[in-house]
FIKOLZA-1660 file (N, C-alpha, C; in steps of 0.1 Angstrom, whole numbers, plus 5000, padded with zeros to 4 digits):
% residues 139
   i   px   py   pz ch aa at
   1 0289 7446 2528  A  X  N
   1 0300 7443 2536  A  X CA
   1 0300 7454 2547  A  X  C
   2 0299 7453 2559  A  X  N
   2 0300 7461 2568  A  X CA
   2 0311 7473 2570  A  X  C
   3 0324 7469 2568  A  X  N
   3 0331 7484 2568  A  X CA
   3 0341 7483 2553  A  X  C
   4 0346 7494 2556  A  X  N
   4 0358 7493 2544  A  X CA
   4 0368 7483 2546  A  X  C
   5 0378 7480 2553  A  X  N
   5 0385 7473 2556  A  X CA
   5 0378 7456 2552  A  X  C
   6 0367 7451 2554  A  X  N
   6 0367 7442 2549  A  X CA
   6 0362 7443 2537  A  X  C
   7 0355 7449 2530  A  X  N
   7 0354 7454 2516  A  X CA
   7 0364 7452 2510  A  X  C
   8 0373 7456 2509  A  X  N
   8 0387 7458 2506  A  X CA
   8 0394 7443 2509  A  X  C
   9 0392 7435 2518  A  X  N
   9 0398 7425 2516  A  X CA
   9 0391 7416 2511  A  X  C
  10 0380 7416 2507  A  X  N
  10 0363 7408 2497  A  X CA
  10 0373 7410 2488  A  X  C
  11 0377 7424 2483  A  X  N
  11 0380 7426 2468  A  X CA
  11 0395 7421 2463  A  X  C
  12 0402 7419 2475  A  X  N
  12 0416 7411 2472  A  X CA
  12 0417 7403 2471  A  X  C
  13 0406 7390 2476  A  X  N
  13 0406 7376 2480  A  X CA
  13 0398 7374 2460  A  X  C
  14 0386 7384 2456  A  X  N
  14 0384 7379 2448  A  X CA
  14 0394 7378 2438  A  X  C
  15 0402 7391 2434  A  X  N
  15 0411 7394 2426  A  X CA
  15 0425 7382 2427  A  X  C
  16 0423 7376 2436  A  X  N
  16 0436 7367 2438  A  X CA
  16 0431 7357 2431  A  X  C
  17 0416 7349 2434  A  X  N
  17 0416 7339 2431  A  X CA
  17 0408 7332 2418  A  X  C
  18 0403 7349 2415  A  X  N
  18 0399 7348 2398  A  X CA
  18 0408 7352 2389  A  X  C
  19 0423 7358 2395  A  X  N
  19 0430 7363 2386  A  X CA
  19 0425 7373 2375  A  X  C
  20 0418 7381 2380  A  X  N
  20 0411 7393 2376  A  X CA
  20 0411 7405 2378  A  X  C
  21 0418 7419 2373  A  X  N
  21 0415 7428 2384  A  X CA
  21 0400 7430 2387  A  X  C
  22 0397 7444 2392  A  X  N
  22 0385 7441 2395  A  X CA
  22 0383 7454 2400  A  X  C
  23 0370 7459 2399  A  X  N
  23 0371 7477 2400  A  X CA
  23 0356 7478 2408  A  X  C
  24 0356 7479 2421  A  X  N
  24 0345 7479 2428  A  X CA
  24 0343 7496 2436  A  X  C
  25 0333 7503 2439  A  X  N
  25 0335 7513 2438  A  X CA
  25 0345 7522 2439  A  X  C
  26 0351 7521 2427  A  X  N
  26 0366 7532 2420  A  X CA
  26 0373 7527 2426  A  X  C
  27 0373 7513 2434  A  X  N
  27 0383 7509 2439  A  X CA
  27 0390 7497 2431  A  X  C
  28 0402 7503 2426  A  X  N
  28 0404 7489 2413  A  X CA
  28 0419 7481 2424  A  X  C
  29 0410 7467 2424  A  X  N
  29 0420 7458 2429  A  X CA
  29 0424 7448 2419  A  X  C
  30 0438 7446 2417  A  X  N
  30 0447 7435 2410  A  X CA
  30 0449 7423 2414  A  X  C
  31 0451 7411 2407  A  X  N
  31 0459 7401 2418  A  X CA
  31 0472 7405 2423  A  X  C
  32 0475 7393 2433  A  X  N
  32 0486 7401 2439  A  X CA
  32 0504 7400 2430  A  X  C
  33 0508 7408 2432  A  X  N
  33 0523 7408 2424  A  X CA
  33 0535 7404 2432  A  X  C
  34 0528 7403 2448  A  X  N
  34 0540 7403 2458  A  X CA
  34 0546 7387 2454  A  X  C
  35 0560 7388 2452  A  X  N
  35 0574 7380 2449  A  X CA
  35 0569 7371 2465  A  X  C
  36 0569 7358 2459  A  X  N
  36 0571 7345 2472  A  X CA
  36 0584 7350 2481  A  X  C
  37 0581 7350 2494  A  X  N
  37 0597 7347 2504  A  X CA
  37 0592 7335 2513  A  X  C
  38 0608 7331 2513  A  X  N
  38 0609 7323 2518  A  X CA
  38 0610 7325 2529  A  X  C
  39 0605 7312 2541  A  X  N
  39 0607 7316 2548  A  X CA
  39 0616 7307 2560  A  X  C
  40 0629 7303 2554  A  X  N
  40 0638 7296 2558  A  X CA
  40 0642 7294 2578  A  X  C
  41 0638 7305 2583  A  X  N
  41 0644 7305 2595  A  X CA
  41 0636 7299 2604  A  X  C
  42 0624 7293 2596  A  X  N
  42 0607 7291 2605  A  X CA
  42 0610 7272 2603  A  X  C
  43 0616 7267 2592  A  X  N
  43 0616 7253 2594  A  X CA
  43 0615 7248 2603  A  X  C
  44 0607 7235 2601  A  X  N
  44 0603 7225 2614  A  X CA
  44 0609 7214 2611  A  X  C
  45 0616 7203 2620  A  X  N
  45 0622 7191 2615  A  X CA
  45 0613 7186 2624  A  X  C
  46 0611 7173 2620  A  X  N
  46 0605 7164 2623  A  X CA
  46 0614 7147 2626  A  X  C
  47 0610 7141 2639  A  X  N
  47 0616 7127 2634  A  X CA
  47 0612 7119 2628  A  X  C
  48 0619 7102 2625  A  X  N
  48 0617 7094 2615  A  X CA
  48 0602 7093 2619  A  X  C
  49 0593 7091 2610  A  X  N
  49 0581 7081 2604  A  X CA
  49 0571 7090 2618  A  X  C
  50 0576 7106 2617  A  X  N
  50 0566 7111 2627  A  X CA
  50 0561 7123 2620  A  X  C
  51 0544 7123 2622  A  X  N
  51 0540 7143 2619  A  X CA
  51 0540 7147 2632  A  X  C
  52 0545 7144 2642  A  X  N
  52 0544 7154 2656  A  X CA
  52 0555 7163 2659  A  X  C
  53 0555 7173 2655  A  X  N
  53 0568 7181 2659  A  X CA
  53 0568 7185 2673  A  X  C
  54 0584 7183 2678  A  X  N
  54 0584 7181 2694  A  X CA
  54 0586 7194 2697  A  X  C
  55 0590 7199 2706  A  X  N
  55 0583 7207 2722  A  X CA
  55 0592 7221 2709  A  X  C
  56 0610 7215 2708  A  X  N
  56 0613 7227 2706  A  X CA
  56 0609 7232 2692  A  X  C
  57 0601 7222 2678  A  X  N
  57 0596 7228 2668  A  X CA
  57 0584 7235 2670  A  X  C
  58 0575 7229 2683  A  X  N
  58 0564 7243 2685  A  X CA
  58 0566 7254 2687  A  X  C
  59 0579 7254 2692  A  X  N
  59 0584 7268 2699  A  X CA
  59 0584 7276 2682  A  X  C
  60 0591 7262 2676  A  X  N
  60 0592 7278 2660  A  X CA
  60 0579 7280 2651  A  X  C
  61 0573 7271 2656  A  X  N
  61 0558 7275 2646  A  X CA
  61 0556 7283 2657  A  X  C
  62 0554 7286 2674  A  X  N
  62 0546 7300 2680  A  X CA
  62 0556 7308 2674  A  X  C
  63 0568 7310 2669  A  X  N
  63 0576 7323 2666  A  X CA
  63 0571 7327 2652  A  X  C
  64 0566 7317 2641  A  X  N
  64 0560 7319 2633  A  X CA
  64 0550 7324 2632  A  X  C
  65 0540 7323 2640  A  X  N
  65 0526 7333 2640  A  X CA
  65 0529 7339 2646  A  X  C
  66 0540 7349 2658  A  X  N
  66 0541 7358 2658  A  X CA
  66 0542 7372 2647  A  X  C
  67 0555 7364 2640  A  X  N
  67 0562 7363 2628  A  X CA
  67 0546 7371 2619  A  X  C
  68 0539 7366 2615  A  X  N
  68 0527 7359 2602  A  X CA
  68 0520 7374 2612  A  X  C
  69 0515 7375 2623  A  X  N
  69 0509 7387 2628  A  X CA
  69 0517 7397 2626  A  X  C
  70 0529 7399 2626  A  X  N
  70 0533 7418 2623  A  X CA
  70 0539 7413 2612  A  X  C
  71 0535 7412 2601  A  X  N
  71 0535 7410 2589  A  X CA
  71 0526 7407 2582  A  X  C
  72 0526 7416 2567  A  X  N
  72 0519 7412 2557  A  X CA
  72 0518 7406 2544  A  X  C
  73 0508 7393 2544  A  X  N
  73 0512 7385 2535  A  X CA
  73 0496 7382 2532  A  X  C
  74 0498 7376 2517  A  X  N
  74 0479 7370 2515  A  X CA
  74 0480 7357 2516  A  X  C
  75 0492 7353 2514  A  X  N
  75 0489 7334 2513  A  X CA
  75 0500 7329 2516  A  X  C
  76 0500 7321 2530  A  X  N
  76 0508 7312 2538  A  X CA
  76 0508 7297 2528  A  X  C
  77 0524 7297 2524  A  X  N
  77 0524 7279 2522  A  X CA
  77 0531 7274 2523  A  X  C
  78 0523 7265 2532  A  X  N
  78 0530 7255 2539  A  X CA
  78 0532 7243 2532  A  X  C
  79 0544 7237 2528  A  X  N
  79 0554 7225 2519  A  X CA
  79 0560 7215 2530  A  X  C
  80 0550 7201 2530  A  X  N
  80 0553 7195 2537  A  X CA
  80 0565 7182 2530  A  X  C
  81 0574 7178 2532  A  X  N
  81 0584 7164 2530  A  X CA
  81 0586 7159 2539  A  X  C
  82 0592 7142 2533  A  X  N
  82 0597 7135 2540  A  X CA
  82 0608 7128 2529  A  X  C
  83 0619 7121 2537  A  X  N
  83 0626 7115 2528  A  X CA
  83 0621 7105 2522  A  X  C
  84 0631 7098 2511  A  X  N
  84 0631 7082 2506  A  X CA
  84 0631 7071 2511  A  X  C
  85 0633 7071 2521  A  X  N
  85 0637 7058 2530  A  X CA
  85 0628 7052 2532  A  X  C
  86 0626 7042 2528  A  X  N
  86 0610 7030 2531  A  X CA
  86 0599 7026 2519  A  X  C
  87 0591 7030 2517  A  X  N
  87 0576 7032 2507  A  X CA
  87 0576 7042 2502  A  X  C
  88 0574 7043 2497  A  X  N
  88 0568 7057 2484  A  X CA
  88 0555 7064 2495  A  X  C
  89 0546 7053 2492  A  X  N
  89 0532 7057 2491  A  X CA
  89 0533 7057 2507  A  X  C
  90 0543 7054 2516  A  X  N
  90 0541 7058 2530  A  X CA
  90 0545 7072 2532  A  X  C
  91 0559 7074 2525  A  X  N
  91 0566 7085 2524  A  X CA
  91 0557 7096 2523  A  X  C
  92 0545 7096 2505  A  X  N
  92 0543 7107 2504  A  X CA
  92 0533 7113 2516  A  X  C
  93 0526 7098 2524  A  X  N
  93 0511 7104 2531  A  X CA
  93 0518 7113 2543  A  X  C
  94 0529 7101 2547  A  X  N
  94 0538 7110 2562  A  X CA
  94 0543 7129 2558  A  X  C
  95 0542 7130 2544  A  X  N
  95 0549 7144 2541  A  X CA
  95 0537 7151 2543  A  X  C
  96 0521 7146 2536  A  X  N
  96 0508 7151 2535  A  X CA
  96 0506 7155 2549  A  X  C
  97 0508 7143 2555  A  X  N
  97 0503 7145 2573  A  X CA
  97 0510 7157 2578  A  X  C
  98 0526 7154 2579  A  X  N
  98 0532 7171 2583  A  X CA
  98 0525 7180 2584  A  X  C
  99 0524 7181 2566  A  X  N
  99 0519 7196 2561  A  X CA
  99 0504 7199 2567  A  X  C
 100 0496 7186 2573  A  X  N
 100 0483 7186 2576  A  X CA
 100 0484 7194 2590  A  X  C
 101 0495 7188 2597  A  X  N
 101 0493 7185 2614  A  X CA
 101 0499 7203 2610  A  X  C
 102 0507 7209 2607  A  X  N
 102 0516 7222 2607  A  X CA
 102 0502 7231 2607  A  X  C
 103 0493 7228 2600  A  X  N
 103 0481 7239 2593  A  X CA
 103 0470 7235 2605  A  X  C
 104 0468 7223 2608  A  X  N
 104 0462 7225 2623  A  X CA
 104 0461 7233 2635  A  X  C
 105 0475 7233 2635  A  X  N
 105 0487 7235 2646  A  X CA
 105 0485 7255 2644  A  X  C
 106 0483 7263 2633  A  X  N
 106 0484 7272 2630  A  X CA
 106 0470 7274 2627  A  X  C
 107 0459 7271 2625  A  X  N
 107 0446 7276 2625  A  X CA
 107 0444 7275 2641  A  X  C
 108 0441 7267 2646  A  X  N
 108 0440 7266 2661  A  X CA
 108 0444 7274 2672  A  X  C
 109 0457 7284 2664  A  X  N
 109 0464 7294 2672  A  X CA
 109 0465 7307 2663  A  X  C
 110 0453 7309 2655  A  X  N
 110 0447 7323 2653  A  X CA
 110 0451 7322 2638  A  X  C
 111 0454 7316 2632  A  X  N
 111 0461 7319 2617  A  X CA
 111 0446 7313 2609  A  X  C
 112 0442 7321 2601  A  X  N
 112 0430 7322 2594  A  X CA
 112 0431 7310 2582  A  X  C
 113 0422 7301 2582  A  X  N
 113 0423 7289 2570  A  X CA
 113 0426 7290 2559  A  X  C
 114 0419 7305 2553  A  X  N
 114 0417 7307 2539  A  X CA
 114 0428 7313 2535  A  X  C
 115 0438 7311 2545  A  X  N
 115 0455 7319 2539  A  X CA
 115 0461 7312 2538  A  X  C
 116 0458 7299 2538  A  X  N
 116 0473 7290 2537  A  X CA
 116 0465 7276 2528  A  X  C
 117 0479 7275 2522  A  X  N
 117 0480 7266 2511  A  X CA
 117 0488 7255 2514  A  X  C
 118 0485 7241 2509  A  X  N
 118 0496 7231 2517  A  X CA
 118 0500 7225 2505  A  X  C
 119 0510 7220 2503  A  X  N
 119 0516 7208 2491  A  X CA
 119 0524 7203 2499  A  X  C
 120 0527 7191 2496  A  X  N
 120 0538 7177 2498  A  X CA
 120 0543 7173 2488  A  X  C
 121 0562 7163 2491  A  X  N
 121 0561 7158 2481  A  X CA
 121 0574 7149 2491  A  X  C
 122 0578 7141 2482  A  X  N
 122 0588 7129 2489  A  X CA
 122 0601 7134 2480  A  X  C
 123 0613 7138 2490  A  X  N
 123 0622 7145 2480  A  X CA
 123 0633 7131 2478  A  X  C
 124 0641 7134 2472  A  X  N
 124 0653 7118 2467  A  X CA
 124 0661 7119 2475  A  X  C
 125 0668 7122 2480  A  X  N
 125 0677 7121 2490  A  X CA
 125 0678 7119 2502  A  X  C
 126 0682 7111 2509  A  X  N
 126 0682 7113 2525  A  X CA
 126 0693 7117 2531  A  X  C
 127 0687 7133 2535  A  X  N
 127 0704 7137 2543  A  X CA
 127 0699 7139 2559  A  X  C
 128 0701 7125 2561  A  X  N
 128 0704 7123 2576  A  X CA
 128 0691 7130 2585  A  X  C
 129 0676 7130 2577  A  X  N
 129 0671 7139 2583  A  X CA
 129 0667 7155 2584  A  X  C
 130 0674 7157 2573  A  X  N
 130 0671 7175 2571  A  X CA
 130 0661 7176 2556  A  X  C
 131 0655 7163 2555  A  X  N
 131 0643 7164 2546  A  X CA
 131 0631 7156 2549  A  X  C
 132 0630 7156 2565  A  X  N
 132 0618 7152 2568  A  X CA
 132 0614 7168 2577  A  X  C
 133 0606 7174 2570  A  X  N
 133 0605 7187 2572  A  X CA
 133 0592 7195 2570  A  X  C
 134 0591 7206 2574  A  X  N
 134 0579 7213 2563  A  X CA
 134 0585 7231 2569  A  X  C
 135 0586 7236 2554  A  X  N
 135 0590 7250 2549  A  X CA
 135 0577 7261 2550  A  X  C
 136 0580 7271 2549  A  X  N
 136 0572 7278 2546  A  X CA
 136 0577 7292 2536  A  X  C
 137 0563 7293 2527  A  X  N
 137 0565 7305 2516  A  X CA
 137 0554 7313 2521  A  X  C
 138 0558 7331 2518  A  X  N
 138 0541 7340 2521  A  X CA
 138 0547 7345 2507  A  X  C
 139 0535 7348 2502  A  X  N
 139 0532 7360 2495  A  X CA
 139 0521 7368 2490  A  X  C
% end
């Protein structure tokens, strides 16, 4: 590995994803312990039977990789939904696509692939709209 700094992050990425510590010269790395936050104030709404989030949810995904650059975190996840209303099996792809188009949208403007994690799911309720969405967790 060329310097310490990525050494060091070789040895975090393994320890994260073997769930192993791991003791590379005298340098002993753990998986990580950091507690999930949420990251509630970054939500994106989306309209009906759309993954394009409009002009003013780009504005909060760029405040989000601001956000994601002066801060540190190992793993971005991004949780895509949509409501009940219609099909199931439309429902769940429209929540998949969100959480697709969101991680697009955020690799393409500097956010590193191998940090972020996506899930979907179709939640029961329809409140008017505030669950066709996608959230975000770091930790």
């Amino acid at each position: 590995v060329p310097d310490e700094a990525l050494r060091q992050k070789a040895a975090r990425l393994f320890a994260r994803y073997s769930g192993l510590p791991l003791v590379w010269n005298a340098l002993t790395v753990a998986p990580s312990t950091k507690e999930p936050r949420s990251l509630d104030a970054f939500t994106v709404y989306f309209p009906t039977a759309s993954s394009t989030p409009d002009s003013v949810n780009r504005g909060i995904l760029d405040r989000l990789k601001t956000y994601l650059a002066m801060h540190s975190y190992d793993t971005l996840y991004i949780h895509g939904y949509a409501d009940n209303s219609g099909r199931q099996t439309t429902n769940e792809q429209l929540a998949k696509e969100r959480a697709r188009t969101v991680k697009q949208y955020l690799t393409r403007n500097g956010i590193p692939e191998h940090s972020i994690q996506t899930s979907y799911r179709v939640l029961p309720q329809n409140r008017k709209g505030k669950n066709r969405k996608v959230t975000f967790t770091i930790r």
